[in-house]
Structure formats: C-alpha cells, structure tokens
C-alpha positions as CSV (number, residue, x, y, z in Angstrom):
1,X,0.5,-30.8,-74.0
2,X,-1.2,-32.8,-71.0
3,X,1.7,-31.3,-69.0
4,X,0.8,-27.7,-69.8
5,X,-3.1,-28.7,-69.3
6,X,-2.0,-29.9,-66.2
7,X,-0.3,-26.3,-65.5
8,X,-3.6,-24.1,-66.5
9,X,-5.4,-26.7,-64.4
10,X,-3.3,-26.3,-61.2
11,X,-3.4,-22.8,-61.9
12,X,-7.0,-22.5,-62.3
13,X,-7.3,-24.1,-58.6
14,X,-4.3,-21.6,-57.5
15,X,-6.4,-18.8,-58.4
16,X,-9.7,-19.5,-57.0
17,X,-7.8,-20.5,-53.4
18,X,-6.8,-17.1,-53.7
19,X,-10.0,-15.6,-54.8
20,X,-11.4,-16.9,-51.9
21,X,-8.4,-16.2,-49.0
22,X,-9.8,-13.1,-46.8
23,X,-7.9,-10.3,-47.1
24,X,-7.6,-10.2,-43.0
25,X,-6.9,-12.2,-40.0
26,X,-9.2,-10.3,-38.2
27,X,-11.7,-7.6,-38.6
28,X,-13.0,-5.1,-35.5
29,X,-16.3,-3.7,-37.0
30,X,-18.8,-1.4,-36.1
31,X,-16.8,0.4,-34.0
32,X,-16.1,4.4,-32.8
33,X,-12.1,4.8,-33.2
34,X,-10.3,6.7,-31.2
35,X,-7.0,7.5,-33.2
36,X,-4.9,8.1,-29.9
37,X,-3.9,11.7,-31.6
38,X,-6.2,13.2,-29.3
39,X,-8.9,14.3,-32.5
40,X,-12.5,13.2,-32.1
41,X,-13.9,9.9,-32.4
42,X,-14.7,8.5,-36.0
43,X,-16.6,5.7,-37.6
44,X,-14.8,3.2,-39.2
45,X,-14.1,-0.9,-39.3
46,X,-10.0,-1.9,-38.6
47,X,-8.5,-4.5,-40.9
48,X,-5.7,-6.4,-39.4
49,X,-3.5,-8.8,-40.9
50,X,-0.5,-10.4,-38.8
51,X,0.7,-8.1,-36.1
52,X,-0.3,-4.9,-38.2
53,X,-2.9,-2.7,-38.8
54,X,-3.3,-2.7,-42.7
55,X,-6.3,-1.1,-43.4
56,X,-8.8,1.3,-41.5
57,X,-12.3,1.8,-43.3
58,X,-15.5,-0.2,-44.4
59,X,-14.7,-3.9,-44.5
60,X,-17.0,-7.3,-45.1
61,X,-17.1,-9.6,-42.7
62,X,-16.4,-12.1,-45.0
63,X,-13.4,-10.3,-45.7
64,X,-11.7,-11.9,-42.7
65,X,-11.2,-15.2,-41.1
66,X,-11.9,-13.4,-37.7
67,X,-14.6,-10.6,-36.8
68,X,-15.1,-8.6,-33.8
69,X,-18.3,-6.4,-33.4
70,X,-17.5,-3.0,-31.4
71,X,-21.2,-1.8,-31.9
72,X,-21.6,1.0,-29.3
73,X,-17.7,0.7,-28.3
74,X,-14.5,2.5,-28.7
75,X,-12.0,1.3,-30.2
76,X,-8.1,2.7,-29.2
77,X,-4.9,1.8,-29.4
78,X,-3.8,-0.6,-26.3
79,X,-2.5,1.5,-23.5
80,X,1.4,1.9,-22.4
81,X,2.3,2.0,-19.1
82,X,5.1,4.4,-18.8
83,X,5.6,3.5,-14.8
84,X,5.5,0.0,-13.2
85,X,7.5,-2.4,-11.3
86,X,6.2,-5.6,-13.0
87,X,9.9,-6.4,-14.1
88,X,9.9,-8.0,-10.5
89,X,7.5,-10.8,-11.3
90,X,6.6,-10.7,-15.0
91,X,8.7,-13.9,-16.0
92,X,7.2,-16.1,-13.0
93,X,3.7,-14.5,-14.0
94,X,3.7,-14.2,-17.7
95,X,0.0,-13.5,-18.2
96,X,0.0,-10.3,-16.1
97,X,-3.4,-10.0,-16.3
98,X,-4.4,-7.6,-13.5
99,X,-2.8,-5.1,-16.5
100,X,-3.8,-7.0,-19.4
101,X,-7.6,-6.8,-18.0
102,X,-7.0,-2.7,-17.9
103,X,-6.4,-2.9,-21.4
104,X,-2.9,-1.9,-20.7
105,X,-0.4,-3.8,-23.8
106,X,2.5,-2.7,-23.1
107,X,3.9,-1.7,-19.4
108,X,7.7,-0.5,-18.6
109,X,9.5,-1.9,-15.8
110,X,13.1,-0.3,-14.2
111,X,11.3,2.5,-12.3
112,X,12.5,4.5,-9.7
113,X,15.8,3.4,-9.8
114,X,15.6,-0.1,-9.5
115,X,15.9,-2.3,-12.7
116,X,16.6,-6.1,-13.0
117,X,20.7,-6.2,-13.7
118,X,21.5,-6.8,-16.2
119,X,19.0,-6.3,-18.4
120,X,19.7,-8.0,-21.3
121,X,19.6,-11.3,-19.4
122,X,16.0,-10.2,-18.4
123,X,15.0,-9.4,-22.1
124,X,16.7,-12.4,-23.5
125,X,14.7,-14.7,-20.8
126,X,11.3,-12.9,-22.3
127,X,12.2,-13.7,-25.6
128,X,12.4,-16.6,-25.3
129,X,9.1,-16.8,-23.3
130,X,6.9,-13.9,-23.9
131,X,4.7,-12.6,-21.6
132,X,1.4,-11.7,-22.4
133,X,1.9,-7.6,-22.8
134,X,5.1,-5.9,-24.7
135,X,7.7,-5.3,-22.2
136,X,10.5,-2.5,-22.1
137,X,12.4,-1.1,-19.4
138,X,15.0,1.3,-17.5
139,X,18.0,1.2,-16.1
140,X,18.3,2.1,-12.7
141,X,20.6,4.5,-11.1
142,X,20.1,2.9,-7.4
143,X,21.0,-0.5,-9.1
144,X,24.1,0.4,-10.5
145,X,25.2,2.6,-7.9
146,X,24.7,-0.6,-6.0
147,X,26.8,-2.4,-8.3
148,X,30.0,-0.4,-8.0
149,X,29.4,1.2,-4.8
150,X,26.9,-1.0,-2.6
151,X,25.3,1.0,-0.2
152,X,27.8,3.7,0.6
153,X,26.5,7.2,1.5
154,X,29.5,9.4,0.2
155,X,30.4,10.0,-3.3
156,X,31.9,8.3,-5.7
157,X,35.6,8.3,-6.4
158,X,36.1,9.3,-10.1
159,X,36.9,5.5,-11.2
160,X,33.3,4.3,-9.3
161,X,31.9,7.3,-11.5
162,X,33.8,5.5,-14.5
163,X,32.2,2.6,-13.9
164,X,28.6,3.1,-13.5
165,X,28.8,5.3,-16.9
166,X,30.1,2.5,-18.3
167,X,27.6,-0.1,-17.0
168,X,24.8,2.4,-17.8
169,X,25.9,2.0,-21.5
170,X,26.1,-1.4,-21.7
171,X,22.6,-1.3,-20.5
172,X,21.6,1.1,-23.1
173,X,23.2,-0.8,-25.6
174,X,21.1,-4.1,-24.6
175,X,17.7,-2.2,-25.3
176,X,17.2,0.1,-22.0
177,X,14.9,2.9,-22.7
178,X,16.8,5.6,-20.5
179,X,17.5,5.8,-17.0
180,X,15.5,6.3,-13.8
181,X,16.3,7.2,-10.4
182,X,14.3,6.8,-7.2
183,X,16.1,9.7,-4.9
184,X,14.0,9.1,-2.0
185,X,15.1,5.6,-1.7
186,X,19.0,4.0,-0.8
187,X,21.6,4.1,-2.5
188,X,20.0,6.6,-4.6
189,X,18.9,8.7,-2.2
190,X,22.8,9.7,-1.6
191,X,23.4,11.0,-4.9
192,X,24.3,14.7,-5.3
193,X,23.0,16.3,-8.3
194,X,26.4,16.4,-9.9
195,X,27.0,12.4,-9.7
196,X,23.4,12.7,-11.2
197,X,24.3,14.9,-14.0
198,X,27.8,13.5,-15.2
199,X,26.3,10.1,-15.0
200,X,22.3,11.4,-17.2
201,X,25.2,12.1,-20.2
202,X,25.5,9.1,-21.1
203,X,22.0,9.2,-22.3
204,X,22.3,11.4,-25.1
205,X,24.4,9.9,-27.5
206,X,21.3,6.9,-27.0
207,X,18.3,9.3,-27.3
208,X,17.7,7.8,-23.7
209,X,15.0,9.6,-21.1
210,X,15.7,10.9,-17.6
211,X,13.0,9.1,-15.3
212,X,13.1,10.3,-11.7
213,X,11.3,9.5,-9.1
214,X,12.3,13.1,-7.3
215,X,13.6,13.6,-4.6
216,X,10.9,15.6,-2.6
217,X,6.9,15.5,-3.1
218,X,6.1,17.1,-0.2
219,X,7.3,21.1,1.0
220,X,10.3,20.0,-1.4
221,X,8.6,19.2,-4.8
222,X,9.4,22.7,-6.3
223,X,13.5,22.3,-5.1
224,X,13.0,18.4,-6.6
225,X,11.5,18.7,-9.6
226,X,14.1,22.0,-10.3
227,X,16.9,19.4,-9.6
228,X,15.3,17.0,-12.6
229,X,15.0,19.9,-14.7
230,X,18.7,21.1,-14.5
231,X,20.0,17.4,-15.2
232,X,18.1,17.0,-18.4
233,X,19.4,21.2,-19.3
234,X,23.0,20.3,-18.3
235,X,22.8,17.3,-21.3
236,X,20.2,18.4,-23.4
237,X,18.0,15.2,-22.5
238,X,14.5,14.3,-22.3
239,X,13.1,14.7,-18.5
240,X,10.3,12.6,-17.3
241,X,8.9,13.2,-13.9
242,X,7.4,10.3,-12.4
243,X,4.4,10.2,-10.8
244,X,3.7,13.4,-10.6
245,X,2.2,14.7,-6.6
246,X,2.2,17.0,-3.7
247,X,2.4,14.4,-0.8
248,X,2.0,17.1,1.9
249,X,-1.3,18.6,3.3
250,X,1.4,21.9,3.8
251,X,2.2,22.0,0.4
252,X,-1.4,21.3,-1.4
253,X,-2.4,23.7,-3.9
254,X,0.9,24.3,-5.1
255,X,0.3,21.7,-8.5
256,X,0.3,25.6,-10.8
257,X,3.5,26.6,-9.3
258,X,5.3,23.0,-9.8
259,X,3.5,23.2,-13.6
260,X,5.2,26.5,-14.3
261,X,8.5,25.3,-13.5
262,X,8.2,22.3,-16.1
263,X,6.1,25.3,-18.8
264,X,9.2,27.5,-18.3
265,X,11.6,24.2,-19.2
266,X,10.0,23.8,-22.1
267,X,9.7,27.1,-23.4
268,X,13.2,26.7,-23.2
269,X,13.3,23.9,-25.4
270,X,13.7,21.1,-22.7
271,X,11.4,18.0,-23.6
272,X,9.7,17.4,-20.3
273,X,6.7,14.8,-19.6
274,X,5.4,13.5,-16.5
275,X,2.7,10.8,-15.5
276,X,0.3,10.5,-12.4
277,X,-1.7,7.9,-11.1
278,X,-5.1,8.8,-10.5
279,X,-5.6,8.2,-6.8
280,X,-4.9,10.4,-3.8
281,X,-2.7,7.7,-1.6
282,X,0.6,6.5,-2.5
283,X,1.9,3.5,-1.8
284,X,6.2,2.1,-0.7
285,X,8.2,1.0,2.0
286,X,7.3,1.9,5.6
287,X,10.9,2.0,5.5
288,X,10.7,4.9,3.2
289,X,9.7,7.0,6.4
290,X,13.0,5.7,7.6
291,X,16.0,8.6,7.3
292,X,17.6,7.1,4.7
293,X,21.8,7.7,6.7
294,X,20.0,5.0,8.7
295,X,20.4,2.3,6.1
296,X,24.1,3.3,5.3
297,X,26.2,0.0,4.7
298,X,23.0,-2.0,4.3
299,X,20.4,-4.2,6.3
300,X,23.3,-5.2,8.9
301,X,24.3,-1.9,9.5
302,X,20.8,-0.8,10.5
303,X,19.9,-3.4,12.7
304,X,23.6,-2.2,14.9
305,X,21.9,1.3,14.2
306,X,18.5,-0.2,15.9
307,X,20.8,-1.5,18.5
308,X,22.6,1.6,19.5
309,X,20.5,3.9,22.4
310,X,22.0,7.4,20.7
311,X,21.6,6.4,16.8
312,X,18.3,4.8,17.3
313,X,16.4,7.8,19.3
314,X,18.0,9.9,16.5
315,X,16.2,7.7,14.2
316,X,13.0,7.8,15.5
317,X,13.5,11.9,16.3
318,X,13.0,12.4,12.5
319,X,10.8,9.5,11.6
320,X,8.3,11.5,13.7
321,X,9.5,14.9,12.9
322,X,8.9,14.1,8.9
323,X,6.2,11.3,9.4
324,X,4.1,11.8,11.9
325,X,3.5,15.2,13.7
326,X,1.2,17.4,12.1
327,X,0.4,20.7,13.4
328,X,-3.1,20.9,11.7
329,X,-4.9,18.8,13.8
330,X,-5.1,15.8,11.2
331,X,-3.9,12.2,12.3
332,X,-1.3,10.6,9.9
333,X,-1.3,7.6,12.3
334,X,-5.2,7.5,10.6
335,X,-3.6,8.3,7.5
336,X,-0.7,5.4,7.0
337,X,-2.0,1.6,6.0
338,X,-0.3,-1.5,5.8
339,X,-0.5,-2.9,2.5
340,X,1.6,-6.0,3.0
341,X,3.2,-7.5,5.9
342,X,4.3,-11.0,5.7
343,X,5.3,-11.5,9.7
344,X,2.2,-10.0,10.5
345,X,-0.7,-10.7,8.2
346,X,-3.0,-9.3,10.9
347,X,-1.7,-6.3,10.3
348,X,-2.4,-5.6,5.8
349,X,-5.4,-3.4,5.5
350,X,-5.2,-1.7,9.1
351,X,-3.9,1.5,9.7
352,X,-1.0,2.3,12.2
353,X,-3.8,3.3,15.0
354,X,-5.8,0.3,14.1
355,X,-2.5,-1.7,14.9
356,X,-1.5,-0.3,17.8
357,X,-4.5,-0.3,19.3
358,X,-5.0,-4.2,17.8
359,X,-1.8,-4.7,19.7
360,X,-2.5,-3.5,23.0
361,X,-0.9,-0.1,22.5
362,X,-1.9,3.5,22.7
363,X,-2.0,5.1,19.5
364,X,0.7,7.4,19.9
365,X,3.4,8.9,16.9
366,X,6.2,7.7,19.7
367,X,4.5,3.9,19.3
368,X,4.5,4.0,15.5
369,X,7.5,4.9,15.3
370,X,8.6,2.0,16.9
371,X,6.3,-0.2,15.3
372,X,7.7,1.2,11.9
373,X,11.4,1.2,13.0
374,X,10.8,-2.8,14.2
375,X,9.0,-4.0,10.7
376,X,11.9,-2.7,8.7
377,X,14.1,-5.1,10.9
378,X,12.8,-7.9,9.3
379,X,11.0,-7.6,6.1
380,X,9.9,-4.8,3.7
381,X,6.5,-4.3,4.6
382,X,4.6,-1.9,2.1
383,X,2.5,0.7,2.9
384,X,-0.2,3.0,1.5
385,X,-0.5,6.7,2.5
386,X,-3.6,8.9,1.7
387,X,-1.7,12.6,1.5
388,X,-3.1,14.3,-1.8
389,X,-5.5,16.9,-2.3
390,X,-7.8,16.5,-5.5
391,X,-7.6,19.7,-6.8
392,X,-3.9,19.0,-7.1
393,X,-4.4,15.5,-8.3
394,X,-6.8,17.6,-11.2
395,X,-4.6,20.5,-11.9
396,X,-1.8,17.9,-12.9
397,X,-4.1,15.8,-14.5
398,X,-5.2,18.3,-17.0
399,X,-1.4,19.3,-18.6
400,X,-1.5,18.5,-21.9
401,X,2.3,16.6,-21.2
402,X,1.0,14.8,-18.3
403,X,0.4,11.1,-19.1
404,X,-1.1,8.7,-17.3
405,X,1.0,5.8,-15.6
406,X,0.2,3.0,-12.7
407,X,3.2,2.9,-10.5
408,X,1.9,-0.3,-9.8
409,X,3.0,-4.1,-9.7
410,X,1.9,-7.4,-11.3
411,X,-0.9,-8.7,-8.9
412,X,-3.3,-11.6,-8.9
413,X,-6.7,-11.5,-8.3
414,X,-6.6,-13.8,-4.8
415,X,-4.4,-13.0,-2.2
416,X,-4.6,-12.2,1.9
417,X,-2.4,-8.7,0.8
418,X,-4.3,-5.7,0.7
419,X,-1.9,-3.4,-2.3
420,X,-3.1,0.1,-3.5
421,X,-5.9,-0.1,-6.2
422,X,-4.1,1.4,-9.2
423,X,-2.5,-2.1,-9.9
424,X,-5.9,-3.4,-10.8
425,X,-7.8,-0.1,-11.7
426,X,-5.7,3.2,-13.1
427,X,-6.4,3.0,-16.8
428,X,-10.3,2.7,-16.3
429,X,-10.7,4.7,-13.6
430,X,-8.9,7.3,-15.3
431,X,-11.6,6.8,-18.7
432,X,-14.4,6.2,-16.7
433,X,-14.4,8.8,-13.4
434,X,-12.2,11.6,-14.9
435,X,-13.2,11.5,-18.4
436,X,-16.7,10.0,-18.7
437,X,-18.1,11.0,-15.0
438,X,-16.4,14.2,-14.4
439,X,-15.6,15.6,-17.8
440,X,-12.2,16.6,-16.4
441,X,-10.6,15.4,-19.1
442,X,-12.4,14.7,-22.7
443,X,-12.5,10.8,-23.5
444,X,-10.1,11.6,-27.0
445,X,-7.8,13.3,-24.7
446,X,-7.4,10.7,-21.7
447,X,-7.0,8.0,-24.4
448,X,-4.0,10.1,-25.9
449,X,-2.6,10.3,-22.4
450,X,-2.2,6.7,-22.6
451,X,-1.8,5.9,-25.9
452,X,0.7,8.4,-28.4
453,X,2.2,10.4,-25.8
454,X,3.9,8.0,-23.6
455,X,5.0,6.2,-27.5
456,X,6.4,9.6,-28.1
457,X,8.3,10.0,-24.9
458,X,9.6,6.5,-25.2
459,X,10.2,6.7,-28.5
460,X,8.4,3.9,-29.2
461,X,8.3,2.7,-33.3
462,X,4.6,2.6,-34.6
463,X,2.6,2.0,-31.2
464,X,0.2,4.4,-29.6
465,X,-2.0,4.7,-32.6
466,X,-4.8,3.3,-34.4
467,X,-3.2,3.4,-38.0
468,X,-2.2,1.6,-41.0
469,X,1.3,-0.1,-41.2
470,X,1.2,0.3,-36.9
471,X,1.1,-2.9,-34.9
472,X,-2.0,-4.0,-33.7
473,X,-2.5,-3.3,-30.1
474,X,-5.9,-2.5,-29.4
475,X,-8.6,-1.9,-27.0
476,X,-12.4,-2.5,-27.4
477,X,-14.3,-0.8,-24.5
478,X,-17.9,0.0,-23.7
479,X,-18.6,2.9,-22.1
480,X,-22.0,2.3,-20.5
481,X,-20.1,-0.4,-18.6
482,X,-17.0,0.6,-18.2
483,X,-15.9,1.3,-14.4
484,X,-12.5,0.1,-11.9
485,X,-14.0,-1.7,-9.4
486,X,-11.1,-2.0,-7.8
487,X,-11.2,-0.2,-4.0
488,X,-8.8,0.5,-0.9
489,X,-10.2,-2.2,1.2
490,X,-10.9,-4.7,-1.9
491,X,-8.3,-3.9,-4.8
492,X,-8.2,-7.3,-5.9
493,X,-11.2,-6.5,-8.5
494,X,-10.4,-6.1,-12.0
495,X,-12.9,-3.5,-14.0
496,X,-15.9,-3.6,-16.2
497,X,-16.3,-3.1,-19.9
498,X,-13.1,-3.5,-20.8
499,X,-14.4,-5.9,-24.2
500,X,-11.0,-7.2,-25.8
501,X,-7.8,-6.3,-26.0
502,X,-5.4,-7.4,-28.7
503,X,-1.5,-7.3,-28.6
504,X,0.3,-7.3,-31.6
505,X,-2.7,-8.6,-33.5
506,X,-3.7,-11.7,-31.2
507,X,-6.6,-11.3,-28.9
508,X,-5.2,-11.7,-25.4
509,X,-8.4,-10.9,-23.6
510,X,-11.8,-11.5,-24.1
511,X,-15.0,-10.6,-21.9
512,X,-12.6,-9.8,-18.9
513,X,-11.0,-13.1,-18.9
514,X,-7.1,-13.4,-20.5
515,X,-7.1,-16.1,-23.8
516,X,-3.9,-17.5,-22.7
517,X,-2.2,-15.8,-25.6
518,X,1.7,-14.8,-24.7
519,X,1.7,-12.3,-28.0
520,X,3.9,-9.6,-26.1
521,X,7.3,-8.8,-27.3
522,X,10.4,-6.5,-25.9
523,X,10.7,-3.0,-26.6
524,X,14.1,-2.0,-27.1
525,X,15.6,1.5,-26.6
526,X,17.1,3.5,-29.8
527,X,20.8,3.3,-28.3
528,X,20.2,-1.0,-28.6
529,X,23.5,-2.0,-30.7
C-alpha cells in the first residue's frame, strides 16, 4: 500500500511537470507570414519545437519557453543561396556572417565549376563542425577535368572521359547536389559540348542539376545559353543557368530573346531555372580577360607564354580586341575596377585608368593590357566590371523561374579589399529596392525567389517554406528599415532591418549581430548512397 501511494504520488508530480512544460521552444508572434509559395501575406504566430515548425496559428506566450515579437514584420522562410563560392573559406570562418546578416540560411558552394575535391572530405569536416548556415554543394566539372586531365586544352581520350564520369559519381554519391561548370574559365573553358553532354549523364540516374556558368554573356549569350539547353535535352536533366546577364553594351536589350529560348525549353518539357544577382557589375579574375589557350599547361606555361615576343603580342591582340576597344565611344578602361590585389594594395578600389595614371602611365587599352597580362603573373587579382544595362537586369528579374542568387563569397566586415557588394547586400537589396521601392517585383514574389523555388530546384527536403513538420529556418524583417547598405566603394556594410534569423530552430542572429550559434547542417543531394 505505501508503495502504490508512493506511485499515485510520484505520478501526481509527473503530471503537473507536464501540465506545466510549454508546448514550444520558441514562439515568433505577432507577425505577417510570408509562406514562401508566393500567396499573400497572412496573420498568424509560428510554434516551433526543436528544429521544426510544428504549429502555425494563435499561440500564448506562455506557451513557450522562448518568444519573439514580429509586430509590424515579416516573417519568411530563411533564404537559400543557390550560387556562392563560400566552400572556399566556410570551415576557417564558420559564422559566415556577411550571409547570415542577409538572412540567407542556407548557401551552396561548388559553383562555376570549381568545388572543394573531394567533397565528402569537405562535408564530413562540417559535420563535425558546423557552420553557422546549412551548407550543400556541386561538383565541378573544371575540378575534375583537372583531376584526370590537369590543364590540357584538347579532349579527352575515351578512358580520361571514363574517369571523370566515374569521379562525378562518387561525388554524387557523397551528397553533391549536381554538377556545375564555369566555361569561361580553364580547364573548363576547353570543353566541347559533347565531353559536356556524355559527362551531364551521369546526373540523371542521381536527380542531379546542370549548373553552368555559360560560356558567353556578352554577343554570345544566345549561342551559350542554347549550348546549356541542349546538354540538359540530350539527358533529360534539370538546367540551371547561373547568374543570369548580358555583359555587353552590344548586346543590351536582348534579356526577351535569351528568355524565349529558356520559355521554348520548357514548353518542351525541359526543367530550366536561372538566378541573377541584382547588381549591374560583375565581378572575377582580371585573368578572365586573358584568352584562355594562354593558360594551357598551367601557371608555368603562361609565364614562358609572357616570355615569348610572338605568343605574348598575340595575347594582348585579343585581350584588347575582347576587353577593351569599344567602338561606342564608352571607356572600359573607366569601366574595369580592382577589387583585390594583394602585391598592390594601392591598386583595390581604383579603376584601370585610375591605375595607370596612379602609376605614371597614360591611360591607354595597350597599357592595361599590360598591366592586366603582368598581375596574372603573380597572383589572381579580382576584378569588378560594370557592363549591364537595367532594363536587362529587370526583364530577367521578373521570370517567374528566375531566382535570386549572390555569386558571392564569405567576407568579413574589416578588410583593406574592396569585393563587389552582393557578398554583403543581394538578398535585401533585392526585398528592399526591387520589391518595396520599385514595385518590380511584389514582396510575396521576391521572397519565393529566394525561398521555395531554389528548394525546388535543388530538391531540397522541407526548406523553403513557412510550414508545419518543415525545419525552422526563418527570417524576421522590418520593412520600414530594411535596406543593403552595402556600396561599390564601401561593401563591407552589412544591411538594416534584418531582425532575426533562425536556422534549424536556433536563433543565429539577433539585431544584426550573429548569437554564436553553429546550428547549420549539410544538405545532401538525392543520389547520396
């Protein structure tokens, strides 16, 4: 008898614990939801519990242990990168904040054709230590070409074709989302389109995507982006264009005729996306202006192309040809910045006039040539190049498959480079100018640009919305604050009204300072085995 009084006794105690546990971690209340489907903004409080979303309606605050008050904010899902290179630092710099202060929760990494090899090394390392963000990535067709081939120019023989298919699947089968290719850069730059499309086939029996960086944006873009189109027809895979542009002051206005080519492709049944930054410079290599037969055999075999009288005025010949003659009477020597340039910090935030003229030299395309030709002997200095029109930037902007990516790199807020803005402010800049401001694009809309459709395309399990059972990446933002702050000559600014940000049910930032939480996890293709 005492023994089963003791039982109703602990029980008793049992029960009223209970009774009194909140049903959530954490509560955001008061706030406007925006789904991430792209419907209208509703009411409603979002119950979370763990890493999940478990309930979406009105909730107590002393239902839950932890409350956040969205009064007069939005509240989305947290916002997927589909295009970065942070795989390049985001092990040494785990609290990749100048993406985690965008509200971004999840960036991909393995873009335009250069991934960290092999990948599941790399995913393994950030289980182990997570960053701050989820993290997936790409394989990379210029990295595995590199692999097998190194930096040859011709083809491969039919066993070097073997071989990267078969490295391609064993990076599928460690998690890789697809595979991307950079075709304006060496080694991948040297592909034909039929190495292209034997080795894309290997993606289907993974559900893997096509990611190109193509191989013209300029008077080329309609040829390029028909090449990316026939390589996903010829296997019946997804195409994704990457960041989307008409890089050519010859070529602006042509955004409609590129969009019919991708409309026609899917009309046909072809699943074809494409992303865009929202900015109208670029930013890579100076050495990207560089013919890329220049850079056969590697770094050694340029500097004895330098070297040589015949192959290095054959060099510069189309360097300016392509670069810098214009026949418009604009100046691309005006137009082409240093971003970074460790030999010559003197140089980051001028333009190639500015330079020459800093050092003693008439501004000339002859002179920046050389200057350009003499960087690339030592280090890889980045550049940024204004060269798109707005109303191009806009037309692109508005296709409903268009989503919205950064093409940028993990940055930190102090630093005597000057790199392209989008690192610090794409995801705001697109909510705030082109949605809020301009009305280009309706807020519900831009948020489903970042949010569902680039889950979709990725093929990403339960992200990209606000909904029960999903995880719980969110972003809080307030749009009477909300603005990038981040410009060319100061990029190192990260934006306003950006409130919190949660990933995978932890807040990581606060008031537009990172917690210190490492919450992120890897996102692992279909074809992982």
């Amino acid at each position: 008898m005492p023994s089963y009084r003791r039982l109703r006794l602990v029980m008793a105690v049992l029960l009223a614990s209970l009774a009194g546990t909140p049903k959530y971690d954490l509560a955001i209340l008061n706030g406007r939801v925006v789904g991430g489907d792209g419907n209208p903004w509703y009411r409603a409080d979002v119950g979370i519990k763990g890493d999940r979303i478990v309930f979406i309606g009105p909730i107590a605050a002393q239902e839950a242990r932890l409350t956040l008050d969205a009064g007069g904010c939005y509240v989305t899902p947290g916002f997927i990168d589909i295009h970065t290179h942070t795989d390049a630092l985001i092990v040494q710099r785990p609290d990749v904040a100048n993406y985690l202060l965008q509200g971004v929760t999840t960036v991909i990494g393995g873009n335009c054709g250069n991934s960290s090899y092999p990948l599941a090394k790399l995913f393994d390392r950030l289980q182990k230590q997570p960053p701050a963000v989820n993290f997936g990535a790409l394989a990379g067709h210029g990295t595995l070409r590199r692999q097998v081939m190194g930096s040859r120019m011709d083809a491969p023989t039919a066993d070097e074709l073997k071989e990267m298919k078969r490295l391609l699947g064993e990076e599928l089968r460690a998690g890789a989302l697809g595979l991307s290719t950079g075709l304006i850069y060496p080694p991948g730059s040297y592909a034909k389109t039929e190495e292209l499309i034997d080795l894309a086939g290997v993606l289907r029996a993974h559900d893997g995507l096509y990611a190109s960086h193509i191989r013209g944006e300029g008077s080329g873009v309609k040829k390029a982006v028909a090449e990316a189109l026939a390589i996903g027809e010829a296997n019946h895979v997804r195409v994704e264009i990457s960041h989307i542009k008409i890089a050519d002051r010859n070529t602006w206005g042509q955004a409609d005729q590129v969009t019919d080519l991708i409309l026609k492709a899917r009309e046909l049944g072809l699943e074809v996306t494409t992303d865009q930054y929202p900015y109208l410079a670029s930013s890579t290599s100076l050495a990207s202006r560089i013919p890329a037969w220049a850079f056969e055999g590697g770094h050694g075999k340029f500097l004895a192309r330098t070297a040589d009288p015949e192959q290095f005025a054959r060099m510069k010949a189309e360097l300016i040809r392509r670069s810098l003659s214009r026949t418009d009477g604009s100046n691309p020597l005006k137009e082409a910045f240093v971003a970074r340039c460790k030999d010559h910090p003197e140089y980051q935030g001028r333009n190639l006039e500015e330079i020459l003229r800093l050092t003693g030299q008439e501004p000339t395309p002859d002179r920046a040539a050389d200057l350009i030709i003499e960087l690339a002997k030592t280090e890889k200095a980045m550049g940024i190049f204004h060269s798109m029109a707005e109303g191009d930037l806009i037309a692109f902007m508005r296709n409903p498959f268009n989503m919205v990516g950064s093409d940028g790199g993990i940055q930190e807020e102090a630093g005597e480079e000057v790199p392209h803005p989008r690192s610090f402010g794409t995801f705001p800049r697109v909510l705030a100018t082109y949605a809020l401001e301009k009305g280009i694009l309706r807020l519900e809309e831009a948020v489903r640009k970042m949010t569902s459709l680039p889950a979709q395309t990725l093929r990403l399990v339960q992200r990209g919305l606000v909904k029960e059972g999903y995880f719980a990446d969110l972003v809080i933002f307030d749009p009477r604050t909300l603005a990038d702050r981040s410009t060319y000559k100061e990029p190192r600014q990260t934006p306003s009204g950006i409130r919190c940000v949660l990933v995978n049910g932890q807040v990581a930032a606060k008031d537009g300072r990172p917690t210190g939480a490492l919450a992120g996890v890897v996102l692992h293709g279909k074809g992982r085995s």
